[in-house]
C-alpha angles and dihedrals in degrees: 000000000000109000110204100236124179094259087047103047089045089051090053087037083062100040100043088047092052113088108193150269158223121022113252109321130181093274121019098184132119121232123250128177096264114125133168107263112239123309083000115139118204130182115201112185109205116196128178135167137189124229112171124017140100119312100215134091140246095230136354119293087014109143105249108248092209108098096004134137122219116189123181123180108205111201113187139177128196107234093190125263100051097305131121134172122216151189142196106205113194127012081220108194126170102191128193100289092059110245126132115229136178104223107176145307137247127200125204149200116209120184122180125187121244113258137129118316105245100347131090138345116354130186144168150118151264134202126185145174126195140165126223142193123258085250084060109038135354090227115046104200116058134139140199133215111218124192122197132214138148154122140260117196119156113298091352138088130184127193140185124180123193105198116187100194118199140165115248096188138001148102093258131082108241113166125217112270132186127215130189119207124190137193130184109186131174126200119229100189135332087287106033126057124167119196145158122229126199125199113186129179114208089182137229120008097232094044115025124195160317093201106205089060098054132087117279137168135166131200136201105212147195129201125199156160131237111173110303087331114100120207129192113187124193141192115190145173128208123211133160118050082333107119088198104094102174122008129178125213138202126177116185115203098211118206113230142187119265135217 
């Protein structure tokens, strides 16, 4: 049985207060503090499309988010001691016209803090860098800053991410922003979890909000097993200043040979 202990209510005060944010990226997921152990490889395959939205675009020559595929392979390896190296290879997008495009790559750094496996407090962080086409992004070097922090207790998890998204690189003027993203999953049975997941942008870091007129979105989500394979299923709305009005999502756990 959950006890609603202070940590704990001011972790779900916090999630349940978060709306959402970004309009369909190339990973909508929330970290956790699951890593690869050492040596360990590991292939995540994210897919999202966007089903109803604007059709428009946020700048010339910019690639339309309504009807689009987006597909990311993550491909990630433990490096021991809570660490874990990853890479998105390729920023995989078939627009509406159709056409499948590789559009970029991002690589990553993910630490998190020894503690107890599935059981108590968790926290950590993630850095990445990653560069994306002109149909993607104006500016095609930017990184983000991700901190990690969350709950197990019993069937129940509880997340919370920080991100701090910034360019790197590029002719257009494109202020920091932060972003807090939030999960709440519980687990049916060894097999089966539900859960919602909030991603909310409170804008730029130097001038936050105002919030109604940031992205947000908000799934619904399944979690399964098939085999040695893992899915995660979404169904998620955007408000706000989102133009994706209903997205879908898909990740594929994909068993792979170790060494």
């Amino acid at each position: 049985m959950l006890r609603l202990t202070p940590h704990l209510i001011a972790l779900l005060m916090v999630t349940l207060a978060t709306g959402a944010a970004h309009a369909a990226d190339e990973e909508i997921e929330i970290y956790t503090d699951s890593v690869n152990a050492k040596h360990e490889f590991g292939l995540d395959v994210h897919m999202n499309y966007v089903a109803r939205g604007d059709a428009g675009t946020d700048y010339a020559g910019g690639e339309p988010s309504l009807h689009r595929i987006r597909i990311t392979p993550e491909f990630t390896f433990g490096l021991g001691n809570g660490l874990e190296v990853g890479a998105y290879l390729p920023l995989a997008t078939i627009a509406n016209d159709g056409v499948l495009r590789a559009q970029g790559e991002i690589v990553r750094l993910k630490w998190i803090a020894p503690h107890r496996d599935g059981e108590g407090f968790f926290w950590g962080g993630n850095f990445e860098i990653g560069r994306a086409s002109a149909r993607l992004d104006q500016n095609p070097w930017n990184a983000e800053i991700k901190g990690i922090a969350g709950l197990h207790k019993g069937p129940w998890i509880v997340a919370l991410n920080a991100n701090f998204n910034f360019k790197v690189d590029g002719p257009e003027p494109a202020p920091a922003t932060i972003t807090i993203l939030s999960k709440v999953q519980y687990r049916l049975s060894p097999k089966w979890a539900v859960g919602i997941e909030n991603y909310n942008g409170l804008g730029e870091v130097k001038a936050l909000g105002p919030l109604r007129d940031q992205d947000h979105a908000s799934y619904v989500t399944v979690d399964t097993k098939v085999a040695k394979w893992h899915l995660h299923t979404g169904i998620g709305v955007g408000y706000g200043g989102n133009k994706d009005a209903l997205i879908f999502k898909l990740g594929i756990g994909v068993p792979l040979p170790q060494l």
